[in-house]
C-alpha positions as CSV (number, residue, x, y, z in Angstrom):
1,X,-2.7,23.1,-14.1
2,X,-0.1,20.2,-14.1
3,X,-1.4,16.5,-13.7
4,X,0.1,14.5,-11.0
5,X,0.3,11.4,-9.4
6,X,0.5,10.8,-5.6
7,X,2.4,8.2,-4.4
8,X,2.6,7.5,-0.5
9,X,4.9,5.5,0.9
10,X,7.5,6.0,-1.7
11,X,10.5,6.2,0.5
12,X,11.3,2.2,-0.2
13,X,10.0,-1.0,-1.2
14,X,6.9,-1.0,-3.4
15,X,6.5,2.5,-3.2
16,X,9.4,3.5,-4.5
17,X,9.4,1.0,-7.7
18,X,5.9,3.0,-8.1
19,X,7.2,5.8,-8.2
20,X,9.8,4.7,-11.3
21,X,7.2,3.1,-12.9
22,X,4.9,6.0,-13.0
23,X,7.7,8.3,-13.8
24,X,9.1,5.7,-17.1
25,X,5.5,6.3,-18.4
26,X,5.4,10.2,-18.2
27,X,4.0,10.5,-15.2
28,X,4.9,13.9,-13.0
29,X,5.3,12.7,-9.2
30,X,4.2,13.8,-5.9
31,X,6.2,11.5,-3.9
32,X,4.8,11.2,0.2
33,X,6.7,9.7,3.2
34,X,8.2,10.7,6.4
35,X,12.1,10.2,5.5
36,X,12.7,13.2,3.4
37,X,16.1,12.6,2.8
38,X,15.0,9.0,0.7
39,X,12.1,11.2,-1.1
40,X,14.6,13.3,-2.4
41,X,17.6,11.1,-3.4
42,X,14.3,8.8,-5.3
43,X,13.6,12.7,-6.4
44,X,16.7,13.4,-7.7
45,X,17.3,9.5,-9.4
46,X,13.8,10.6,-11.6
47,X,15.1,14.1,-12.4
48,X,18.1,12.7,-13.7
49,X,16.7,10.1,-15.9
50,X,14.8,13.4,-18.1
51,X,11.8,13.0,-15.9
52,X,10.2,16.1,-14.6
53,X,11.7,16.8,-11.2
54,X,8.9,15.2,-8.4
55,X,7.5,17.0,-5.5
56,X,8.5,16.3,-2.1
57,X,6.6,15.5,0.7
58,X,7.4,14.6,4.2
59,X,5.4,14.0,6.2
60,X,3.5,11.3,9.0
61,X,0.1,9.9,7.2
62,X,-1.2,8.7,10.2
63,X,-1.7,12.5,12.0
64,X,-5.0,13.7,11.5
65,X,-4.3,17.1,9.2
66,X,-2.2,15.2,6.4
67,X,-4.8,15.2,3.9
68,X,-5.5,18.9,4.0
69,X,-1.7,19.4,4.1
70,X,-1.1,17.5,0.7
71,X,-4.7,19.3,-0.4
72,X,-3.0,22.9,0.6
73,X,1.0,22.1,-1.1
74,X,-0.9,21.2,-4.2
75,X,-3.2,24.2,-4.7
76,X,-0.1,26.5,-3.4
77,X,2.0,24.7,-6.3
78,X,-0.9,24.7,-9.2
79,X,-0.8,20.6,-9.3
80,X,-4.2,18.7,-9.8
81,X,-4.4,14.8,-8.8
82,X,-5.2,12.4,-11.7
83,X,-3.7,9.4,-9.9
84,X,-3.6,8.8,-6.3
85,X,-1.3,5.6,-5.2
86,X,-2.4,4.7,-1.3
87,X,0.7,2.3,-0.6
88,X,1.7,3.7,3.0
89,X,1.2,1.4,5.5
90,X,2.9,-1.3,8.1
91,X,2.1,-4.2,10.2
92,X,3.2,-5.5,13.7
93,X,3.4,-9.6,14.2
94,X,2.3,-10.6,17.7
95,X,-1.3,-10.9,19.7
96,X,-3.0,-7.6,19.6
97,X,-3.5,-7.6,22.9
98,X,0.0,-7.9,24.2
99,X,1.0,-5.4,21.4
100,X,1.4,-1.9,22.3
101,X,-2.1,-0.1,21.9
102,X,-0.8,3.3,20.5
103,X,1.5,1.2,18.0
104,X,-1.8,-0.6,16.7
105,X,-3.8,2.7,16.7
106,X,-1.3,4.5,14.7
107,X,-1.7,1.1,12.4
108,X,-5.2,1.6,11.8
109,X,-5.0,5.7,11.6
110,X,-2.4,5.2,8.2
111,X,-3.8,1.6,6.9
112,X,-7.3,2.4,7.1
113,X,-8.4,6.0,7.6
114,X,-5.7,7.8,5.7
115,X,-6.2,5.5,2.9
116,X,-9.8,6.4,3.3
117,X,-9.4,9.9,3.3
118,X,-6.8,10.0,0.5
119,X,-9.3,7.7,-1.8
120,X,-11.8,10.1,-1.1
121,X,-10.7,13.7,-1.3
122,X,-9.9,14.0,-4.8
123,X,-12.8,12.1,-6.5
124,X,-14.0,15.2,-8.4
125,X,-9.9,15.8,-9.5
126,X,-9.9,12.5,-10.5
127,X,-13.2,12.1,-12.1
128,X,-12.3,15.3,-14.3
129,X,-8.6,13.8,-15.8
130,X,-10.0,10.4,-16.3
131,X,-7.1,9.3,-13.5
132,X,-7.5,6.4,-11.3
133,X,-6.5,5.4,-7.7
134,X,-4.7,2.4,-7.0
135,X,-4.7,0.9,-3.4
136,X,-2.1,-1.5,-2.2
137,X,-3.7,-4.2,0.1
138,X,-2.0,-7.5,0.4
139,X,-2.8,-11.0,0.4
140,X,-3.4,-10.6,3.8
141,X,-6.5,-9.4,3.0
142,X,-8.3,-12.2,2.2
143,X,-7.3,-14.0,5.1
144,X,-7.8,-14.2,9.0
145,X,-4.7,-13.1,11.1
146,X,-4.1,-14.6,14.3
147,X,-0.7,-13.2,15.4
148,X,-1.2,-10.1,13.4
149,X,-4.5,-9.2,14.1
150,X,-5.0,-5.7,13.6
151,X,-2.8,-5.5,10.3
152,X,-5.0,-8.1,8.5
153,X,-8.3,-6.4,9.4
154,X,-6.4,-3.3,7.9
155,X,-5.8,-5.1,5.0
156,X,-9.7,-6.6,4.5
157,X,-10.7,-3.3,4.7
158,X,-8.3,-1.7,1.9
159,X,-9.4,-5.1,-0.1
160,X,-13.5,-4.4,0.3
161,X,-13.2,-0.7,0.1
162,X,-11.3,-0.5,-3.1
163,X,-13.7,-3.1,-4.7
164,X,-16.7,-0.9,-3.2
165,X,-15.8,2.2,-4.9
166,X,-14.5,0.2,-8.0
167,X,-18.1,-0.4,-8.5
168,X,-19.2,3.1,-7.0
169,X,-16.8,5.4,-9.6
170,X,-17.2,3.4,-12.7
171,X,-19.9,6.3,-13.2
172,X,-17.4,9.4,-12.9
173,X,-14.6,7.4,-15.4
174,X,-12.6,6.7,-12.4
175,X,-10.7,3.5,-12.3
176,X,-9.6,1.9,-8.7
177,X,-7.4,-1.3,-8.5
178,X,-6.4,-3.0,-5.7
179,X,-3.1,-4.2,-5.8
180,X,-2.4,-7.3,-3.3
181,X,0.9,-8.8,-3.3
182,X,2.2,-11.7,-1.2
183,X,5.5,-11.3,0.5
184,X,7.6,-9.0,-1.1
185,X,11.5,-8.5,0.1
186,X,11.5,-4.9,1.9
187,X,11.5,-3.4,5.0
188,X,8.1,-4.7,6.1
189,X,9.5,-7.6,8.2
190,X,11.3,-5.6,10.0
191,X,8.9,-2.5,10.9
192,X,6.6,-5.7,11.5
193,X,9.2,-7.7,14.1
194,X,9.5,-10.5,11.9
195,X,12.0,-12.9,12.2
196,X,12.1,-14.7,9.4
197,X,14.8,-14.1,7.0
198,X,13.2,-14.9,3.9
199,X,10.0,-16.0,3.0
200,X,8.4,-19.0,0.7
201,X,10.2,-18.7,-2.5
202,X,6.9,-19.9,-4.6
203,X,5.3,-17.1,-3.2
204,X,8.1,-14.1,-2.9
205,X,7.1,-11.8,-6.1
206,X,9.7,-8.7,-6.4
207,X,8.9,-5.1,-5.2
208,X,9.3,-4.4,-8.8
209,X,7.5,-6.8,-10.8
210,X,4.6,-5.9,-8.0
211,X,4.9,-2.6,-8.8
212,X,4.8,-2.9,-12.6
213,X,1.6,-5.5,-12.2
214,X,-0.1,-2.9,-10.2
215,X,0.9,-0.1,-12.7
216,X,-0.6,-2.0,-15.5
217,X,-3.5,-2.9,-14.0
218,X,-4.6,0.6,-13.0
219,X,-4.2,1.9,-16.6
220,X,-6.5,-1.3,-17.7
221,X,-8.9,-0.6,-14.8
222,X,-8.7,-3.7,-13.4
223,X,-10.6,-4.1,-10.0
224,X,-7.9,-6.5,-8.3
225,X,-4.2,-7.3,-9.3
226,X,-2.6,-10.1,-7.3
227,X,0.8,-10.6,-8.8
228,X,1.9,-14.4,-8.7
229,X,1.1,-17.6,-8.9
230,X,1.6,-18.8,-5.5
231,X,-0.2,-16.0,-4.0
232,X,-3.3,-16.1,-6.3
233,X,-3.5,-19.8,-4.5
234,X,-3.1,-18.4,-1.1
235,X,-6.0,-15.8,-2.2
236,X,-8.3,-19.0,-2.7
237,X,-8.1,-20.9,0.3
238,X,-10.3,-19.0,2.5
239,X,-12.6,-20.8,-0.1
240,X,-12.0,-24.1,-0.1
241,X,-10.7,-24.4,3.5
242,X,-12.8,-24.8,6.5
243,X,-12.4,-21.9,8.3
244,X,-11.6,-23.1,11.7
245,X,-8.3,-25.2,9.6
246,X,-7.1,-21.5,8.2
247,X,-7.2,-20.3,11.4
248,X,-4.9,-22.9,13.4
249,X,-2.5,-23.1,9.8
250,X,-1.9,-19.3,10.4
251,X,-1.7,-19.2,13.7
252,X,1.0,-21.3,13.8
253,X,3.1,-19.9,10.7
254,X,2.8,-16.6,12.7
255,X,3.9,-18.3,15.6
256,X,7.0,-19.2,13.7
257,X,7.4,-15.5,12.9
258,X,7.3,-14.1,15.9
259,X,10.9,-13.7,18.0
260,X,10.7,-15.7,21.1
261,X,10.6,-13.1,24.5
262,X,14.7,-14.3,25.7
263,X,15.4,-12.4,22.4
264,X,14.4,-9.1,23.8
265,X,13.2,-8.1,20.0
């Protein structure tokens, strides 16, 4: 049986500089997102480079049955998990409750529970190849988030989970890291309704120098990862701040974030 890694979310940004990474260091690929036509030209890319040609996946995380549909493609194709990569996910800037309820469920349904489900369903794989699982939070994580409520919660949970079963699978020879980058130039702001062009350079890490810190950390079975200086600072302040202070300093950075309603975006 062939050992693979599963990376979701591979279609851009982070997830695709996983994906390379994982492939330079002989890794064969199950590669997860909904744009199948990006999974495959990322697909085809690997192949080329005299990797072993990745499986494709497409597919929406957030409906109930895609666990057991990645479970079922990889019994059907005689693949076993070793590494599991949880790096789907989006977030949505404005108050959660003027944002659109479904929008915020179907946040929390591929942020938190398919994360949760993914993390969980192939311990015993994972336990048996000495793999790992890597979980891509954010900074966010280890803050409040007025203005983007729901998608920091999402991310505190990825953050205590991960650490939680850090500690839990130490037993089985499992390793899980979570990776939390600051703001990283992708499609994030976008899917998110940012407006701001770019962010705080002393903060801004690349997608991959994120992705090769979070690689490297796995394999050394590090419990956290949080690549750059700037946002190792930011990770602190929740620390030395008062709280009620954090709260008014990011409520009003996201309040310079969000488009104003004449916009109509």
């Amino acid at each position: 049986m062939t050992h693979v890694a599963i990376i979701t979310g591979a279609s851009a940004g982070i997830g695709t500089e996983l994906a390379r990474v994982f492939a330079r260091n002989g890794h064969a690929l199950v590669l997860v997102a909904r744009r199948k036509e990006r999974l495959a030209a990322l697909a085809a890319e690997i192949e080329a480079a005299g990797r072993p040609a990745p499986m494709v996946l497409a597919m929406d995380l957030a409906l109930p049955d895609s666990v057991a549909r990645i479970d079922n493609a990889l019994a059907t194709a005689g693949l076993e998990p070793q590494y599991i990569v949880n790096n789907a996910g989006f977030g949505l800037i404005g108050s959660a409750a003027v944002l659109d309820r479904t929008e915020q469920r179907s946040m929390i349904d591929l942020n938190v529970r398919a994360l949760t489900e993914l993390s969980l369903a192939f311990v015993d794989s994972l336990s048996r190849t000495g793999g790992g699982l890597l979980n891509v939070a954010s900074v966010a994580g280890f803050l409040p988030g007025p203005g983007m409520a729901v998608y920091y919660a999402s991310k505190a949970y990825v953050l205590s989970f991960s650490e939680a079963l850090h500690q839990e699978l130490k037993i089985r020879n499992v390793r899980v890291t979570c990776l939390c980058p600051g703001p990283v130039e992708t499609e994030f702001a976008a899917r998110a309704g940012v407006i701001e062009r770019r962010p705080p350079r002393f903060l801004t890490v690349s997608a991959a120098r994120v992705a090769e810190a979070g690689y490297r950390g796995l394999m050394r079975g590090k419990r956290l990862v949080v690549p750059g200086v700037g946002n190792k600072i930011v990770s602190f302040l929740p620390r030395i701040l008062p709280r009620p202070l954090l709260l008014e300093i990011l409520a009003a950075r996201q309040r310079r974030r969000m488009p104003s309603p004449a916009s109509g975006t």
